[in-house]
N, C-alpha and C positions, 0 to 999 in steps of 0.2 A: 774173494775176501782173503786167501791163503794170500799172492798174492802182495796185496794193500799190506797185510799184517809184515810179510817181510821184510817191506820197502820201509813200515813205521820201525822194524825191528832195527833195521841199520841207521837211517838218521835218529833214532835215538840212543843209540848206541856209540857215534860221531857225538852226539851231545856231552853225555857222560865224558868221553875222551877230553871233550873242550873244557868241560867245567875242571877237570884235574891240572889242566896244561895253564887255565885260564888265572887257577888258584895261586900259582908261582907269579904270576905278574904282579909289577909294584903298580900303584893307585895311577899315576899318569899315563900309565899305558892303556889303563879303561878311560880315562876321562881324555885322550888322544880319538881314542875308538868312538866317543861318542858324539866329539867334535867335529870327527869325518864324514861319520854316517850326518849329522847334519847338514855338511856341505854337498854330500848325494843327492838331499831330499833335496836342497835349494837351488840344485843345478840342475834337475828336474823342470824342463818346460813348458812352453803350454800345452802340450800333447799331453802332460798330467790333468791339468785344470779339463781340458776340451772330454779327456775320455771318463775325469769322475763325473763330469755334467751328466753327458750321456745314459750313465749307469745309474745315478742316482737320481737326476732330476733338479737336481742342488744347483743353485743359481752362478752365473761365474767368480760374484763379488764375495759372496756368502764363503767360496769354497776357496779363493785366495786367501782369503782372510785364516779361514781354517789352515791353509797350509803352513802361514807363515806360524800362525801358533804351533804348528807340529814342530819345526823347525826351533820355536823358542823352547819346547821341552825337550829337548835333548840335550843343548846348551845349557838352560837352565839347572838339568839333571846333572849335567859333567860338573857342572860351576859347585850343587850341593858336594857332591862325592870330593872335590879338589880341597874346598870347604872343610870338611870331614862332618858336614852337618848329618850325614848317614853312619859312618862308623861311630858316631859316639865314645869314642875314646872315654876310660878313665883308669886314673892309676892308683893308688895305695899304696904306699912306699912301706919297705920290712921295719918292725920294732922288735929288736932283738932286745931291747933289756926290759920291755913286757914279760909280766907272767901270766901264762904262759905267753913264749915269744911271738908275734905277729909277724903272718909269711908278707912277701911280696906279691898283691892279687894288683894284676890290670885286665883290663876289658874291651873287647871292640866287638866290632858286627860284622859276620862273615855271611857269605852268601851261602843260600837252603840249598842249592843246585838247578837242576834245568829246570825252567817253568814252560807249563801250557800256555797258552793266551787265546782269544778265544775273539775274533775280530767283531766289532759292532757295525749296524746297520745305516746309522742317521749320521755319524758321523769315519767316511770314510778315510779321512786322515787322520783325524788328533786321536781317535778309539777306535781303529783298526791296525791293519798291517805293521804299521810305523809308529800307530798310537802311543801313550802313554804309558801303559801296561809294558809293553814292550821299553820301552826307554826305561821305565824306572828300574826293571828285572834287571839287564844291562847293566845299569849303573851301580845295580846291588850287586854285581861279578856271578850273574846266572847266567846261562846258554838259552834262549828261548828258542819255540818250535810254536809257531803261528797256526792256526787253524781259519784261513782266508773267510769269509764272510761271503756267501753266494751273491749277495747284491751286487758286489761290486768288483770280480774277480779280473778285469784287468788291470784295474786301478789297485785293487793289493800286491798285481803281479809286479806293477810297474815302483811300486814302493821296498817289495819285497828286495827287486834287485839293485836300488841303490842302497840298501843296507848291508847285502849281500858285495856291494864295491867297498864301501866302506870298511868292513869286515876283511877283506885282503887288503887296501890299503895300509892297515894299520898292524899286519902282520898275525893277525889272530887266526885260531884254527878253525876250518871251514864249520863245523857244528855246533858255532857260536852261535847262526843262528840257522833257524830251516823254515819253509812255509809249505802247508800242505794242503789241498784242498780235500776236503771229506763230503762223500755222497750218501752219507747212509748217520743215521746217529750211532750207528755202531761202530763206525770209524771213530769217532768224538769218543766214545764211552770206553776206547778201546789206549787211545792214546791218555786220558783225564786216570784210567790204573794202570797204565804200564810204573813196574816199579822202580823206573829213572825220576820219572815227573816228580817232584816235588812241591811244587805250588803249581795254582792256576790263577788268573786273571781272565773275568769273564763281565763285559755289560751288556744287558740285553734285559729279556722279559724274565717275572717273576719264574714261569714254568723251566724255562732251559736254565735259572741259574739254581733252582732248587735241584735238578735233576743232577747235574755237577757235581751238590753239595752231597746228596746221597751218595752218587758213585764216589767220590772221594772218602765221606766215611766208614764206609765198607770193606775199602782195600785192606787187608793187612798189615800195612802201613799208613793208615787215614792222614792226609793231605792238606794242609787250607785250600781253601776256596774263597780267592776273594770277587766278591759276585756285587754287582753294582746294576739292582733291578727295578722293580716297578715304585713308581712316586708318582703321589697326584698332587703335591704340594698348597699345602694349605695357605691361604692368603686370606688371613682374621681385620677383618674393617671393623674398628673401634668407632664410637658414636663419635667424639667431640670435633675427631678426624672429618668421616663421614659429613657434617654437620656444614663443615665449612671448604670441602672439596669436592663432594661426590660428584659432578661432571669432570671435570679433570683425571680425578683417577678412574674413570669410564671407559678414560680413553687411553689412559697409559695402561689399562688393563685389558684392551680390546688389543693395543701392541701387544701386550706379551703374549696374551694368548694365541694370537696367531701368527707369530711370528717362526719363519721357516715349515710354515703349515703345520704350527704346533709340535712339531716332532723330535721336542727335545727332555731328556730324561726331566728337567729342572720346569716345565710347562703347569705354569699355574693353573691345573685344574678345579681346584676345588676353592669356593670362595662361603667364610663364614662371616654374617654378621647377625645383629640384632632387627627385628624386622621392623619399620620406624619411614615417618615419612622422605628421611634422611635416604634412606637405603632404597624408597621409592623412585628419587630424583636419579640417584644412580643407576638405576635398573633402565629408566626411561633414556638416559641416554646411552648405555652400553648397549639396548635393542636398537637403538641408532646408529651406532658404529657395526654392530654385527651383521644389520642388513648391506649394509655398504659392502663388508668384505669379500672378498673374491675365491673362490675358487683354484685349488693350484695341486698340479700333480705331488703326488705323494713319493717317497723314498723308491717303493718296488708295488708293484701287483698285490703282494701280501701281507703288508701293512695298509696299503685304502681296503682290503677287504678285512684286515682283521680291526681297523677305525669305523669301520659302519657296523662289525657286527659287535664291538661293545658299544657302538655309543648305543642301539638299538637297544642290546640289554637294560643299559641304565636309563634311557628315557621310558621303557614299557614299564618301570619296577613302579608298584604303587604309590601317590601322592605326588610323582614326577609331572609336571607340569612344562610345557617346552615355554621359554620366554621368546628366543628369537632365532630361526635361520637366515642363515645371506641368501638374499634372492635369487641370483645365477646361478642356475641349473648346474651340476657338477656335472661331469664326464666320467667315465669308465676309470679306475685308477685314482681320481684327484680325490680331495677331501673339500670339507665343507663346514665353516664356523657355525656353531652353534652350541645356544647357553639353553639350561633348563633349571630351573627350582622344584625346591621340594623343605618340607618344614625340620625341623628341629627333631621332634616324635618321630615323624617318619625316618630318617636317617640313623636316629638313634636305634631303630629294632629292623634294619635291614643291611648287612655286610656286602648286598651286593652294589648297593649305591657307593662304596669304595673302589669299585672296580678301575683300571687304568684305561682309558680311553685314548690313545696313544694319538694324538691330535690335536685339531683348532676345538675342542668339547669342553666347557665348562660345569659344572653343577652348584648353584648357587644355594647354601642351606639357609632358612631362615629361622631365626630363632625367637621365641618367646619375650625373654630374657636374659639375663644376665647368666642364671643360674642352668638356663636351658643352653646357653652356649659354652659353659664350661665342662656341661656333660658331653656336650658335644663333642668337645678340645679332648676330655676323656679318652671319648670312641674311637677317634683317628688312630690308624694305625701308625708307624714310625714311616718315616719321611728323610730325602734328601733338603729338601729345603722346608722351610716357613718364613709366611712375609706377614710384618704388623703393620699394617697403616692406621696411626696414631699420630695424638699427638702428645707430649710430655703430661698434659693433664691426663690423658689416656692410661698413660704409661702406671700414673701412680694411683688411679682408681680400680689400677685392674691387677694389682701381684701374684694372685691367686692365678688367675688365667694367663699371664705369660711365665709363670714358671710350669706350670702344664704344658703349655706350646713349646717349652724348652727340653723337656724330658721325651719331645717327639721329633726332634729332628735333629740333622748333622750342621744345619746354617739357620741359623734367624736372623731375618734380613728386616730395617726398619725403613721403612717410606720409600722401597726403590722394591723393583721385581728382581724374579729370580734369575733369568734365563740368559744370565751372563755368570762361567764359573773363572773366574780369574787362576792363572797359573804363577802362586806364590804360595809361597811358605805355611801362609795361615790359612790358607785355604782347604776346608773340611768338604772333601764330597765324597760322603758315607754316610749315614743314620740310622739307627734303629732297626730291628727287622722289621716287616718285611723289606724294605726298601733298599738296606745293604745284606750281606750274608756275617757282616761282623763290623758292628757300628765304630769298633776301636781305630778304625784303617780309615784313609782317602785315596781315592786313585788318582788322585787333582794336587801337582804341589809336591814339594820335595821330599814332605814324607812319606810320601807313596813308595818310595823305596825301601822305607822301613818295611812292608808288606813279604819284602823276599830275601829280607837278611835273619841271621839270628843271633841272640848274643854267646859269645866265648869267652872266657875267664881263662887266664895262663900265670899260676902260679912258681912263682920261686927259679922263670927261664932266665937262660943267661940272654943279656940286651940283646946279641947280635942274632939271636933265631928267633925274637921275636916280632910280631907283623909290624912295620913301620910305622904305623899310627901310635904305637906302643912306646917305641924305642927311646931311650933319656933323649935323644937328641932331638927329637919331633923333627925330624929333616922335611915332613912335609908341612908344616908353620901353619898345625890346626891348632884349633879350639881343646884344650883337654880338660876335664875335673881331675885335679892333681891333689889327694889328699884334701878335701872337699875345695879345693879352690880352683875357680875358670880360668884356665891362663893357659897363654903360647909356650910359655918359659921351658927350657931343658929342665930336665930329672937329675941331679947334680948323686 
């Protein structure tokens, strides 16, 4: 351990140096850097795709697809930063014949300094090594220090080191960024309070991201944590919807659910409606698509066993009724589609019918009523996503019940599932606790960057030592709030 601790003392040590050396560069020299490193990831061959297969089990199409997204957030993240849609600029110009006289206050976002990160399991590019969390730090002018993700550690190694090209390419100092592998959670708990860290970036289960959240508020210096954890995403079937779709949405719901062997934070586990011969038609055909489904190897060893040992939990829990498994025997490691119901009452006085079934598992609640499904909407805990299948008469027979579904999630999504998170601007993927560790953040999307900056106010400096975003001249042709007005305009 002595050790590990001194190897963490010195690259974090190199970090701190980088974020000082990093903080004199102008804006194009990070959005150069992050340019690079995207041409790293994309000169990367199929020796990358062949070795995440291997480790993860992840199909080749599924993981191309992924990379080329990795590669679109880096870019995308250099694009906000060039933008200035992360520095937020704003100025206030001096009123000196005010009484009293009014100073000169302007404002930008500087970076927190090094961040942790903390690599995820299901997706080995876009939320690991290279991931997002990583790119948006970067972009924010922080130094990260990676903590590689066991599942998949060549494939972090092999990300790590065209970052690491990238990173001398572009002239920056070696401890801009580092990747470390940790054997023990005391390694982890040991880098999350060293007191260089200042932010972390963590997705994963509810247990490792709460544990973070503890170690971080603890330190002496307590830390954000932004933690991006368990969702079983609500997907609320309204009657009129119901009434005139339910096989079709049977099957676009037997897609989502299994899709990638369910293994994706946004996987519409939890489906609520009204119990009704409507919601019968659809049950009878979702047991018909579920038996069809197939079996298919899981991410690692430790997730097919930790997918059987909650769904087990929640199908034993009282009033759980199983509706349907896929009939092909599963193997050692794979998982296996299966829905099960349970009423409205029952759900309501049991927390552990919430649990995260991290897989092809649905639970379908049946409700009463009207009134029994808003208590329901109640009980839900906070979510990354919820989906309405409605239809507009739905919409305006039910305000009560989707402003409740609104005060529980980061996305509500109408007539489409969840399990596509788009990389743009408006895109929210954070919700409510438990589900995020701070529902104000996305890790998805340009303001994810927001996450590792903070704001700075500099009154009354003279133009030329102030940070460029600042300066009368805007030489970098952002967006500014000028004396409340949105304009590229010089400060005359």
């Amino acid at each position: 351990m002595n050790a590990i601790k001194n190897d963490l003392e010195s690259i974090l040590a190199n970090s701190q140096a980088a974020f000082v050396e990093i903080n004199k560069y102008p804006v194009s020299k990070r959005v150069a850097l992050m340019r690079n490193i995207a041409s790293e990831i994309e000169a990367l061959g199929p020796e990358l795709i062949q070795t995440a297969m291997r480790e993860s089990h992840l199909p080749e199409a599924r993981l191309t697809g992924e990379k080329a997204r990795t590669i679109f957030q880096w870019r995308s993240y250099a694009e906000a930063v060039e933008k200035g849609h992360s520095l937020d600029a704003s100025i206030d110009t001096a009123n000196l014949e005010r009484t009293p006289p009014k100073p000169d206050i302007r404002k930008t976002n500087v970076a927190l300094g090094p961040v942790a990160v903390f690599g995820a399991s299901n997706f080995p590019f876009a939320f690991s090594t290279a991931g997002g969390d990583t790119a948006s730090a970067i972009a924010a002018g922080c130094p990260v220090v990676v903590k590689a993700h066991p599942g998949h550690p060549e494939t972090s190694q092999m990300m790590a080191d065209a970052i690491g090209r990238g990173v001398a390419k572009s002239g920056f100092p070696e401890g801009t960024f580092a990747h470390i592998f940790c054997e023990t959670n005391e390694e982890a708990q040991a880098l999350v309070s060293h007191p260089v860290i200042k932010a972390v970036g963590f997705t994963g289960s509810n247990r490792g991201g709460l544990a973070l959240v503890e170690i971080a508020s603890k330190r002496p210096e307590p830390i954000p944590v932004f933690a991006e954890m368990g969702s079983i995403n609500p997907v609320f079937l309204l009657p009129e919807k119901l009434n005139t779709s339910a096989a079709e949405l049977a099957k676009q719901y037997t897609g989502s659910l299994t899709l990638g062997v369910g293994q994706f934070c946004t996987n519409p586990g939890l489906l609520i409606s009204i119990d009704s011969e409507g919601l019968n038609q659809f049950t009878e055909v979702l047991e018909e698509e579920i038996l069809k489904a197939l079996p298919a190897y899981m991410l690692n060893s430790g997730i097919a066993k930790g997918y059987w040992s909650n769904r087990e939990k929640v199908i034993s829990q009282s009033g759980v009724s199983i509706l349907a498994n896929a009939t092909a025997e599963a193997e050692e490691g794979q998982g296996t589609a299966t829905v099960a119901t349970v009423s409205g009452i029952d759900f309501l006085i049991n927390d552990d019918l919430q649990t995260e079934v991290f897989g092809p598992f649905a639970l379908i609640v049946k409700c009463k009523d009207e009134a029994e499904m808003l208590a329901v909407t109640s009980k839900v805990h906070g979510q990354l996503t919820a989906t309405l299948l409605a239809t507009t008469g739905d919409i305006a027979a039910n305000s009560e019940l989707i402003a409740s579904i609104q005060n529980k999630c980061g996305r509500i999504i109408f007539n489409n599932f969840p399990t596509g998170v788009e990389v743009c601007k408006s895109m929210h993927h954070g919700g409510p606790f438990p589900s995020s560790s701070n529902a104000q953040y996305t890790s998805v999307g340009a303001d994810a960057i927001k996450r590792f900056v903070r704001p700075l106010s500099f009154q009354n400096w003279p133009d030329e030592f102030l940070p460029e975003a600042l300066q009368n001249a805007n030489s970098l042709g952002i967006w500014r709030t000028v004396n409340n007005e949105v304009t590229k305009d010089i400060v005359s």
